[in-house]
C-alpha positions in Angstrom: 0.0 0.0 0.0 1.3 3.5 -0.6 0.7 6.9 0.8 0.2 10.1 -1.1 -0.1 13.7 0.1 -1.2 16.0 -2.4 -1.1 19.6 -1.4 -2.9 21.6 -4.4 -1.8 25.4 -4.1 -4.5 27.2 -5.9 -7.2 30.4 -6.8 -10.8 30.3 -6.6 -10.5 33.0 -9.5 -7.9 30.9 -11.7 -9.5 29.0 -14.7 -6.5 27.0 -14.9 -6.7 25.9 -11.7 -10.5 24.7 -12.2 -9.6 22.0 -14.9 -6.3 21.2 -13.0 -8.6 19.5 -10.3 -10.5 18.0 -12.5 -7.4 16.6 -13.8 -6.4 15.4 -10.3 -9.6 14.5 -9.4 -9.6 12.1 -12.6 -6.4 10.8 -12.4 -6.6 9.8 -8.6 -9.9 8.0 -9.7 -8.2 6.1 -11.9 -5.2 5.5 -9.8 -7.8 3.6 -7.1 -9.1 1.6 -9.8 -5.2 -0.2 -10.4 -4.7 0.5 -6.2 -7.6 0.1 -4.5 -5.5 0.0 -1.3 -3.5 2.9 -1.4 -4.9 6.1 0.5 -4.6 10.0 -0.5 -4.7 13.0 2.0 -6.2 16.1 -0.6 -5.3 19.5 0.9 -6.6 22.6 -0.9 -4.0 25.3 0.1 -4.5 29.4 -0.2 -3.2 31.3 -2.9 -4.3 34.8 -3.6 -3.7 36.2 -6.4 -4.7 39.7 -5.6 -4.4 40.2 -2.1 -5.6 43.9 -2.3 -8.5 43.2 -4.3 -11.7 44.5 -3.3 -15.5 43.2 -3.3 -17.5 42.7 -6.0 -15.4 45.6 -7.6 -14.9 44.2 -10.9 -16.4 43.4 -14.3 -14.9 39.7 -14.6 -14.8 39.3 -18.5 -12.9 42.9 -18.2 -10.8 42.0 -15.8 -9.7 38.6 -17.9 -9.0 41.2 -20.9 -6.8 43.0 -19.3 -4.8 40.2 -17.8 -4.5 39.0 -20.9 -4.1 41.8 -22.8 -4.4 41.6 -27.0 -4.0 37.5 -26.7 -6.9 37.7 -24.4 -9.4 36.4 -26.9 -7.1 33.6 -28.3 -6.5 32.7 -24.4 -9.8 32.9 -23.6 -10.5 30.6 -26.6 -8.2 27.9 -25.6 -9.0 28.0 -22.1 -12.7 27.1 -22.7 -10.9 24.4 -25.4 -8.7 22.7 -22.9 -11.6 22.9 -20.2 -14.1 21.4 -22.5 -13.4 17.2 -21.8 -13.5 17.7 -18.6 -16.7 18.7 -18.8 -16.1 22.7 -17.7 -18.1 25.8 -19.8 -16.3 28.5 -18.8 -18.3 31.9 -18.6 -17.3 35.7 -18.3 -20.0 37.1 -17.1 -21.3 39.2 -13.7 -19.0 40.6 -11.7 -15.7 39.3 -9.5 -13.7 40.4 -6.6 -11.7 39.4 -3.6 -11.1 35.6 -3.0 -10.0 35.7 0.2 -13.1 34.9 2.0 -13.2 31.6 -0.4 -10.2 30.6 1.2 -11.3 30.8 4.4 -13.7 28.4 4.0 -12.1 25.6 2.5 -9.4 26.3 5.3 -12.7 25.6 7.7 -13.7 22.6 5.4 -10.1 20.8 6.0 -10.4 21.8 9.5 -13.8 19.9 9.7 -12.6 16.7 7.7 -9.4 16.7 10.0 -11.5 16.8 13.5 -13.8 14.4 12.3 -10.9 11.9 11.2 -11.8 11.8 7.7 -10.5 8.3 6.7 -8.5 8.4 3.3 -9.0 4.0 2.7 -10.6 4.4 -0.5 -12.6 2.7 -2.9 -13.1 3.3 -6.6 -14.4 7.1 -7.5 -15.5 8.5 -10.1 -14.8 12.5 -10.8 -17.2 14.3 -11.6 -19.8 51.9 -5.9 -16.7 54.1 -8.0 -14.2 51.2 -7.6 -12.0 50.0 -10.5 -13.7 48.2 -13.1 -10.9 45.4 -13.4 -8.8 43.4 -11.3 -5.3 44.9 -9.7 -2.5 42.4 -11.8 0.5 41.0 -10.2 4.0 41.6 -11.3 4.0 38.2 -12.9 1.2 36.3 -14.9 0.2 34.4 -12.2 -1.7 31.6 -13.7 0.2 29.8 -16.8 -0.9 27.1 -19.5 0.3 23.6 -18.7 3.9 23.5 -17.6 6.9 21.1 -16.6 6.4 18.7 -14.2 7.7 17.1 -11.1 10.1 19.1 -9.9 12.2 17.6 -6.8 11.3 20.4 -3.4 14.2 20.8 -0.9 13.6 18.5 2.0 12.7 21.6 4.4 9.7 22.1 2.8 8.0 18.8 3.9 4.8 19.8 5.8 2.3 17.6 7.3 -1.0 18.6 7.7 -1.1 20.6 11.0 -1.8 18.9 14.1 -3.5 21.1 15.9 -7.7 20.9 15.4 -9.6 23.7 15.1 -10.4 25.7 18.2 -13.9 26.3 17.9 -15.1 22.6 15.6 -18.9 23.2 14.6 -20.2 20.0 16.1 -23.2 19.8 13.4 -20.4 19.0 10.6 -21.0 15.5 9.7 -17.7 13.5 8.3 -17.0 13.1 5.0 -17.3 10.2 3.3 -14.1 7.8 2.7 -13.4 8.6 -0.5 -11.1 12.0 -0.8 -12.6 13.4 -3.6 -15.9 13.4 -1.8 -14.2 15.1 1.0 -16.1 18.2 2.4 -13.0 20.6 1.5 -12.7 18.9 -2.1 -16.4 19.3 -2.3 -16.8 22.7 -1.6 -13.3 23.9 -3.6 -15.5 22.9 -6.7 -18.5 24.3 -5.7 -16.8 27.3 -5.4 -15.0 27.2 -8.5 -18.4 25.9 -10.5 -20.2 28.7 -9.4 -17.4 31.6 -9.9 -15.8 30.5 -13.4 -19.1 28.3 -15.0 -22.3 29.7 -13.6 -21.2 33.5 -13.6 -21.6 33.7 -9.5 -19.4 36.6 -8.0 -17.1 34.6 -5.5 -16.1 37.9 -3.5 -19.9 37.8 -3.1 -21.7 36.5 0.7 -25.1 36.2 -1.2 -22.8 33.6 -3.5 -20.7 31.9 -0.8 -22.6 31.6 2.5 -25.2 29.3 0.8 -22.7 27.1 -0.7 -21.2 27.0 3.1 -24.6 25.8 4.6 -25.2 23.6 2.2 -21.6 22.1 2.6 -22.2 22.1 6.4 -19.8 24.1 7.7 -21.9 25.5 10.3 -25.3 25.5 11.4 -26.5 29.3 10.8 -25.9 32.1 8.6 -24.8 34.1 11.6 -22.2 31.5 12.5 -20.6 31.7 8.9 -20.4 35.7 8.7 -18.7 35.4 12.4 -16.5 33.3 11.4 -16.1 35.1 7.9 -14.9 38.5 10.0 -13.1 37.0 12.6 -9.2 37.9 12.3 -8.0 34.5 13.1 -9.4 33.2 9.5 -7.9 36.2 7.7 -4.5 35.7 9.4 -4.8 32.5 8.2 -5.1 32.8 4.9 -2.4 35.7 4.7 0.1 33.4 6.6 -0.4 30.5 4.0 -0.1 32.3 0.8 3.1 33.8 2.0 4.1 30.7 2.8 3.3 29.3 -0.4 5.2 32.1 -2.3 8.3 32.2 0.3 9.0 28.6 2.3 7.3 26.2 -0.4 8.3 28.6 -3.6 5.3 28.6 -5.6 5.3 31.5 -8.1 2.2 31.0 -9.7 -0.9 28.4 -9.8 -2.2 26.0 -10.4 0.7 24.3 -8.6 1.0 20.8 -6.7 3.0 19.2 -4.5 3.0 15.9 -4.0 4.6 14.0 -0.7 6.0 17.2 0.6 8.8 16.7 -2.2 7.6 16.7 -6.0 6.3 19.7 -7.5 4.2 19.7 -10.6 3.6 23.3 -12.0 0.6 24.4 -14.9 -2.8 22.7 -15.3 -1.9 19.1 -16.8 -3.6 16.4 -18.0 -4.2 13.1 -16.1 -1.4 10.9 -17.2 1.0 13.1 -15.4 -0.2 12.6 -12.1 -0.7 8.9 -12.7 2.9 8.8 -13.8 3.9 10.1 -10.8 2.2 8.3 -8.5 3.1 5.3 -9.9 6.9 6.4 -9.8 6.4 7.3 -6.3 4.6 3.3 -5.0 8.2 2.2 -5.8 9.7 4.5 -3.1 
């Protein structure tokens, strides 16, 4: 039996980083299908893109044309391409903003499968007002076409899922099933991307993301969500694991995964890459 940590660095605004899990998500389907025995621990981790952004602030399809300046169409073109076997219709439509509070709740999604001692034994799974009008860019294009892969991480940057449990668990989370792509955090990352980058929902947007949150069970009330929403805790959380991301782990831009704390694999890829890896790393 082997053991695989996959820590997914990623955007809740980043189209890339949509079809990259449904990349993952297929190829550890299929890996459970050869290995039925070996287990998986799925972490979503933070990366904002635009820490300074605002909410609801922007036009999205006019903040994706100014990313991608005069290639935007042609980019905008393949993305839908690339995104289309996997079953994803992107759309440009309504407006976009901060992704930060996002974050925070698949932070509080992992949290919840952690406390409730989400078993990763698996069986086989199938995937399934004035403000600016566009988004504040980075210095770098933060979220490139399918890249190289595998890239060897110094040892130091091994890092187990944290030990400690939340401090306040929300004792009407039920646990997630067995199977990790049914996990509550994977489960709610693509809610959340569905609804920002297919369904044209505003992910900056509370009227958008508290119902996903309740219907995800991450807490019991409205009122519990928006507490937990302002609290300082969960935005010092998010802050401290992007900049961990970009300085300790290195990542420079997503989608980006690590896999076992060591091997990196950078850009949205297909499936066979993952499944290559993983079966390089059951020999180890």
């Amino acid at each position: 039996m082997a053991k695989f940590k996959v820590d997914i660095y990623a955007d809740t605004v980043c189209p890339w980083c949509y079809i990259n899990k449904k990349s993952i998500d297929a190829a550890i389907a299929k890996h459970q299908t050869l290995y039925p025995e070996d287990e998986f621990d799925l972490v979503w981790r933070p990366y904002l893109l635009y820490p300074n952004a605002k909410v609801s602030a922007y036009n999205k399809k006019d903040s994706f044309l100014l990313k991608f300046g005069p290639d935007a169409p042609t980019i905008l073109e393949r993305v839908q391409r690339v995104g289309a076997p996997y079953g994803v219709n992107f759309t440009w439509e309504g407006r976009t903003g901060s992704s930060r509070d996002s974050h925070k709740l698949i932070l509080l999604a992992a949290d919840q499968d952690a406390s409730s001692s989400f078993s990763t034994t698996t069986t086989t799974a199938t995937s399934t007002s004035s403000s600016p009008s566009t988004l504040p860019l980075p210095e770098n294009d933060p979220s490139p076409p399918p890249g190289p892969c595998a890239r060897p991480l110094p040892p130091s940057v091994l890092d187990p899922r944290p030990e400690t449990t939340p401090s306040h668990p929300h004792p009407l989370a039920t646990p997630s099933p067995r199977n990790p792509l049914l996990s509550k955090q994977n489960s709610l990352t693509e809610a959340l991307l569905s609804g920002a980058l297919s369904h044209n929902q505003d992910i900056s947007s509370r009227s958008f993301l508290i119902p996903v949150a309740l219907a995800h069970g991450l807490a019991a009330s409205e009122e519990e969500i928006v507490r937990y929403l302002d609290s300082e805790e969960a935005n010092a959380r998010v802050d401290a694991e992007t900049a961990r991301a970009r300085g300790e782990i290195g990542v420079a831009a997503v989608p980006s995964v690590v896999v076992n704390g060591r091997y990196r694999v950078g850009g949205m890829q297909e499936p066979g890459v993952f499944l290559g890896l993983f079966e390089r790393l059951r020999g180890r």
